[in-house]
N, C-alpha and C positions, 0 to 999 in steps of 0.2 A: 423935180419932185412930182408923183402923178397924185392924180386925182384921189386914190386910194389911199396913200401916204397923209392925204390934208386934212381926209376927213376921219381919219382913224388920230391922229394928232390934235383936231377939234376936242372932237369924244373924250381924249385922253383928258384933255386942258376941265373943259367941262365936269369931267368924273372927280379930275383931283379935286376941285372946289368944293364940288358937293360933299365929298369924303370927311374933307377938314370940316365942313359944318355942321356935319353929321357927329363928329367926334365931337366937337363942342359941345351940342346942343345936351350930350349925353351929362348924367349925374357920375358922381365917382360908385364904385363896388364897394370899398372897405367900409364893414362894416360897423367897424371900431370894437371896443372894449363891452358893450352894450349887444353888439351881434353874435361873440362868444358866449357870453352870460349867457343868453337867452337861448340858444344850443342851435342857433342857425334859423335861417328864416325861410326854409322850403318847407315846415310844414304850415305855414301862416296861409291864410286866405290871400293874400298879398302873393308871395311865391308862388301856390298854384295858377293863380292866373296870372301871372306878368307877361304872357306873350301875347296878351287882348289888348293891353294899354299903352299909354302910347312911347312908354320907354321899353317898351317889350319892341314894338313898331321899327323903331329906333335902329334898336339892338340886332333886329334882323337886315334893316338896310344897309346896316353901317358895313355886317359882314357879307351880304351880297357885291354893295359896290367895292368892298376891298378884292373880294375875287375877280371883278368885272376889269378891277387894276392890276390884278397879277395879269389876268388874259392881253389885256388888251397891250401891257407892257410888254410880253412875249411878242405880241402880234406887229410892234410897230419894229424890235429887234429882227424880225424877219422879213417882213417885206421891203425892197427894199425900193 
């Protein structure tokens, strides 16, 4: 196994961890029967700003490091 293989394998092991806590840490979306009623919640002050806060924060790491998992997924299927 070289050098290159070990630490893209680390990185791997590393990323999935964070991924799954990231996915955790996260709230559910459905908004329930109350989310309907109310006709959806992007026009709320809430909606406008949720990419400030920290489930917005969240939201954007969670789908950075899932891209970082497809990459790095392809990356270990290739080198070999």
């Amino acid at each position: 196994m070289s050098a290159g293989k070990i630490v893209l394998t680390v990185l791997f092991v590393v990323l999935c961890i964070a991924l799954v806590i990231m996915v955790l840490i996260q709230k559910g979306k459905s908004a329930g029967l109350t989310g309907s009623i109310a006709g959806g919640g992007a026009d709320t002050f809430w909606g406008q700003n949720k990419s400030r806060s920290f489930e917005g924060k969240i939201d954007f790491a969670t789908k950075a490091a899932a891209g970082a998992f497809l990459v790095l997924a392809l990356l270990l299927n290739v080198v070999k």
